[in-house]
C-alpha positions in Angstrom: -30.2 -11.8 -110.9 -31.8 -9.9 -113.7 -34.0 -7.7 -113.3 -37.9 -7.8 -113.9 -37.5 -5.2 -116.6 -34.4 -7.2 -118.0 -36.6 -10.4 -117.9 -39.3 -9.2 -120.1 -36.6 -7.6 -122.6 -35.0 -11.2 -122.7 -38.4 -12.8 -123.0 -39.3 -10.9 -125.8 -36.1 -10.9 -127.4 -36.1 -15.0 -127.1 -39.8 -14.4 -129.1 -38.5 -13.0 -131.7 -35.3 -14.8 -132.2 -37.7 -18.1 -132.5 -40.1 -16.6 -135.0 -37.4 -15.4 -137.5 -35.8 -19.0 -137.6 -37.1 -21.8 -139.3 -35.3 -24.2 -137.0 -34.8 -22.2 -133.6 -32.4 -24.9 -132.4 -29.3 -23.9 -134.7 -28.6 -19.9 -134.0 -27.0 -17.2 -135.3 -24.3 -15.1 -133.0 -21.2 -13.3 -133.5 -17.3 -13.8 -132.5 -16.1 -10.4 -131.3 -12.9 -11.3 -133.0 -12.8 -8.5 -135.5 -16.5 -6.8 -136.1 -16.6 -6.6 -132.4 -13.5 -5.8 -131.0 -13.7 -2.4 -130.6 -17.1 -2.5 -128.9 -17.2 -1.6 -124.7 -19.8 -4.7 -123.4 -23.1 -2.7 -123.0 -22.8 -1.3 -126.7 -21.7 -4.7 -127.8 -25.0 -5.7 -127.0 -27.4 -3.3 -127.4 -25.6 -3.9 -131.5 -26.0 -6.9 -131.4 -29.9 -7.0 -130.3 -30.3 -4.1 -132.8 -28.6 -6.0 -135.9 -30.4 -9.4 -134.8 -28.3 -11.4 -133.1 -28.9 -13.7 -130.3 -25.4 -14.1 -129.3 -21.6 -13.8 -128.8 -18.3 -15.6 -128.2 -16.1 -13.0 -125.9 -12.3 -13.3 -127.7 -9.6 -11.7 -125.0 -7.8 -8.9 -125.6 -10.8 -6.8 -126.8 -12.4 -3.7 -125.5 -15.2 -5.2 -123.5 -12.7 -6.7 -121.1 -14.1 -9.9 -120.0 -10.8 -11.7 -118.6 -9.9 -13.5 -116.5 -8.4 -10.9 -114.1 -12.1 -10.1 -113.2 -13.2 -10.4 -109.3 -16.4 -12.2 -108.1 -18.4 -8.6 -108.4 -17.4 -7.7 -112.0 -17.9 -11.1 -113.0 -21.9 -11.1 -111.3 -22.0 -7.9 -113.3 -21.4 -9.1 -116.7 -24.1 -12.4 -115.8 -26.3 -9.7 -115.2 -26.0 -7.4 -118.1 -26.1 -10.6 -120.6 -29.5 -11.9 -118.6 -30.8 -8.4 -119.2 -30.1 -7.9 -122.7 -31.4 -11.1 -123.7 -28.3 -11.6 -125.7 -26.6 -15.3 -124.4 -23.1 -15.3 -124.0 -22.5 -18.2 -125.9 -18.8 -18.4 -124.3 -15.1 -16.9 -124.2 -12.6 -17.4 -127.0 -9.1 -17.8 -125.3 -6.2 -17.4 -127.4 -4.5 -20.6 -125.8 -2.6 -22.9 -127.7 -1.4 -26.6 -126.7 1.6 -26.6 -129.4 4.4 -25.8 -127.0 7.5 -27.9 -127.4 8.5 -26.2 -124.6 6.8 -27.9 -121.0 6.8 -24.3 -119.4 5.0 -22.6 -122.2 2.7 -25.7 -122.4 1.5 -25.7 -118.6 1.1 -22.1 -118.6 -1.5 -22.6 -121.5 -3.2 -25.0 -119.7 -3.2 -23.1 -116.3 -4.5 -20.4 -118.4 -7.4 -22.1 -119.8 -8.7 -23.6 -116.5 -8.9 -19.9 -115.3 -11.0 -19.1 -118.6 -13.4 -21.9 -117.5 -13.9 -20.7 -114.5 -14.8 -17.2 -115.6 -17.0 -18.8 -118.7 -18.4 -20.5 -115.8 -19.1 -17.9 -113.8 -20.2 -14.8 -116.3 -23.1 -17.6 -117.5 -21.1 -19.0 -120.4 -20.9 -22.7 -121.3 -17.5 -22.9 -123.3 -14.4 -21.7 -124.3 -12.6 -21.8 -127.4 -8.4 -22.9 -127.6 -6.4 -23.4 -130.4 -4.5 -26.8 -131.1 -2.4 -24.8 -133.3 0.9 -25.1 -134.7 3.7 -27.3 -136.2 6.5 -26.7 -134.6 10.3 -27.2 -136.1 12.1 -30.1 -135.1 9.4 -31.6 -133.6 7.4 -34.7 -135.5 3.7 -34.2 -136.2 2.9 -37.5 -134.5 4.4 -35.8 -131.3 2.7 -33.0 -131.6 -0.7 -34.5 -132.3 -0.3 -36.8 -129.1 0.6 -33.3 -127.0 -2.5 -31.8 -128.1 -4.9 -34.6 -127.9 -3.5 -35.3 -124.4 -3.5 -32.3 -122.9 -7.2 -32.0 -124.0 -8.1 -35.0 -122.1 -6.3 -34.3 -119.0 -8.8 -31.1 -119.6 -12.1 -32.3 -120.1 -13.0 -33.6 -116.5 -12.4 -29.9 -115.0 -14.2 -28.6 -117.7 -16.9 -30.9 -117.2 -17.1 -30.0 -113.1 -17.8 -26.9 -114.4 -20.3 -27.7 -116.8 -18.5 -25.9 -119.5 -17.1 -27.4 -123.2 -13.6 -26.7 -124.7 -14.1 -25.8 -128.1 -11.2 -26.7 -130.2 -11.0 -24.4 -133.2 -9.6 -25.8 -136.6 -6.7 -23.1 -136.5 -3.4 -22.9 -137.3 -1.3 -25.5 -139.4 -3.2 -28.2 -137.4 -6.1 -26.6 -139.5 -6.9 -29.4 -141.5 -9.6 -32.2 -140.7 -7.4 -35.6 -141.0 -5.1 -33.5 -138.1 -8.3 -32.4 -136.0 -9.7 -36.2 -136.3 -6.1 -37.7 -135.3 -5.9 -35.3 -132.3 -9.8 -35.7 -131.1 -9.3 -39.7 -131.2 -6.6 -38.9 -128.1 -8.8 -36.3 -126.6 -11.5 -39.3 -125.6 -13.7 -36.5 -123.1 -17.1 -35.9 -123.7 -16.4 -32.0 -122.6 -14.0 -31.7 -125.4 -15.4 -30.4 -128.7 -14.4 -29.5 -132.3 -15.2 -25.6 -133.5 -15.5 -25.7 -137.4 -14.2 -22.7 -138.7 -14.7 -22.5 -142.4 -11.3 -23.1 -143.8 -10.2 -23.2 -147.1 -8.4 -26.7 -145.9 -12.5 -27.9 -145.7 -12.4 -27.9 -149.2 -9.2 -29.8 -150.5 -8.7 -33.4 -151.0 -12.4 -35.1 -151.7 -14.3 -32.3 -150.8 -16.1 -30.7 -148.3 -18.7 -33.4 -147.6 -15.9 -36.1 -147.0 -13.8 -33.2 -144.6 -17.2 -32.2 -143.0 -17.9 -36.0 -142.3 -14.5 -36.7 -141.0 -14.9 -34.7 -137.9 -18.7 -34.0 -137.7 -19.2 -36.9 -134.9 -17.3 -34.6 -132.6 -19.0 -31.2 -133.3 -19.7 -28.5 -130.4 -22.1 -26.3 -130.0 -20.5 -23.3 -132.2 -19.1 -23.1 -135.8 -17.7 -20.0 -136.9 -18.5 -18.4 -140.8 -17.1 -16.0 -142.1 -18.5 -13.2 -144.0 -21.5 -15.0 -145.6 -22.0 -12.7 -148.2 -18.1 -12.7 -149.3 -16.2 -15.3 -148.4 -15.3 -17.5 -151.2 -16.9 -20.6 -149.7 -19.4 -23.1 -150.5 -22.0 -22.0 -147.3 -25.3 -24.1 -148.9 -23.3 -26.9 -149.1 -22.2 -25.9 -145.8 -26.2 -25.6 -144.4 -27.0 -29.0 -146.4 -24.8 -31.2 -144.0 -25.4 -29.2 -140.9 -29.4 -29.5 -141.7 -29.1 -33.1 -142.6 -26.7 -34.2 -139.7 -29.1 -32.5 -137.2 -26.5 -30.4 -135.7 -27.8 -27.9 -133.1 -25.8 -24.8 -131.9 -24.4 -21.5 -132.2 -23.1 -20.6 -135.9 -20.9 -17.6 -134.9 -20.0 -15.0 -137.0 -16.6 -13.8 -137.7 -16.4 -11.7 -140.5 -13.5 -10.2 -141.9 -12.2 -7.0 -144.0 -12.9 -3.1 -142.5 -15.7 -3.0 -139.8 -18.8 -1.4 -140.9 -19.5 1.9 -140.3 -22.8 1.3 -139.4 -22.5 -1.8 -137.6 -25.9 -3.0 -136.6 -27.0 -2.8 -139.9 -23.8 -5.0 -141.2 -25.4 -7.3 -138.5 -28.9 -7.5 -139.7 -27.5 -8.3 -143.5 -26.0 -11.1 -141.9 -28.5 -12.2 -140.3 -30.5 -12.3 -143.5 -28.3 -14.0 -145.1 -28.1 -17.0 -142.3 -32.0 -17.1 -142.8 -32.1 -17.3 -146.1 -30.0 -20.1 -146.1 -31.2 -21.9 -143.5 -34.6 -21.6 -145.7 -33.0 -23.0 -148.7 -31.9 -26.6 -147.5 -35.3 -27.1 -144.9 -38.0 -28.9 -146.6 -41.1 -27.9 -145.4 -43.0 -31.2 -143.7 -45.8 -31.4 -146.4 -43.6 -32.0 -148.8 -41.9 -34.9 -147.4 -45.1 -36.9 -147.2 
């Protein structure tokens, strides 16, 4: 349980989070998949209330060593240090795939995820991320898709005892929307979600609207965006349709190239950023009447 002092940090935190958004409901966090990876967990988010965000998606294999492997103590302990930072863990990004041609490989994935629901489960999280991900040689792309849309189904009802969502990033060479659509229409679970990612894939064909559209009806509760201030990619657009659809959730941040030196600050720019485009496609409610 947090304690009263973290409780009033939280609280306050929550205050001011809320009154620098226009639209509270859709929130900006980070992935700690590159600008995070270095960080131990306590400095990972005293950075992350100091640059201004509200939360983070834990990838494996980083220095703040939320896995699995964790007992029931060290898992209380990281509840407790998220509930008294105020900072929400938003959930843990696995690097599990469902690809596998090979059944050994495959079941081992899926063993491996279960065990990451549990410990998003019991850390205060409410999803994980997996990857569909790859083609594989030899293998037809119908196959494949089935594989992957199937073993997300036979996931969902354990991710749903545990009140937790499996977020299915657009990654890999299954990273286009006509492949995510074909494999979500197999995985028929409530508890089983697409992660946008901001691909350049969004943008072939007719577009990003068309792409967006395609998959939208079976959006999570987290995006990820790259650098927002960099990335060759149409983010207004991006806002627009997000706005206009209604979509509520965490837009994590995954930025790429050198981390910053001065890290909190590279936050904070960010954050800036997400505001000021969030400001750009809200229309204040005197002007629609």
């Amino acid at each position: 349980m947090a304690t009263t002092a973290g409780m009033v940090l939280a609280g306050a935190w929550a205050s001011e989070i809320q009154a620098l958004s226009i639209d509270p409901e859709m929130r900006l966090g980070l992935v700690t998949y590159l600008w995070g990876q270095d960080l131990d967990l306590k400095t990972l988010l005293s950075t992350c209330r100091e640059g201004g965000l509200g939360g983070v998606e834990l990838r494996t294999t980083h220095a703040h060593g939320v896995e699995p492997t964790l007992d029931a103590e060290a898992r209380a302990r990281v509840k407790t240090l998220f509930a008294d930072s105020g900072i929400e863990l938003v959930g843990l990004g696995s690097d599990e795939r469902l690809c596998w041609p090979e059944a050994t490989r495959l079941a081992a994935a899926k063993a491996k995820i279960i065990e990451f629901l549990q410990l998003s489960h019991d850390t205060g999280g409410s999803g994980v991320k997996v990857k569909p991900d790859s083609f594989h040689e030899g293998v037809p792309r119908e196959q494949t898709i089935e594989q992957i849309g199937s073993s997300l189904k036979e996931l969902g009802p354990r991710a749903a005892d545990l009140g937790q969502q499996i977020r299915v990033e657009i990654h890999g060479s299954c990273a286009s929307p006509e492949v995510i659509r074909d494999i979500m229409a197999v995985a028929d679970h409530p508890s089983v979600a697409v992660c946008w990612n901001c691909n350049e894939a969004d943008l072939r064909g007719k577009g990003l609207k068309s792409n967006f559209n395609m998959v939208r009806p079976r959006f999570g509760e987290t995006l990820h965006v790259r650098h927002l201030s960099r990335h060759a990619y149409p983010y207004k657009e991006l806002f627009r349709l997000l706005h206009e659809s209604n979509w509520n959730g965490w837009m994590l941040l995954e930025a790429r190239g050198d981390l910053p030196v001065k890290r909190a600050e590279a936050f904070r720019e960010q954050r800036d950023l997400f505001l000021k485009h969030k400001h750009s496609v809200v229309v204040p409610t005197e002007q629609k009447e």
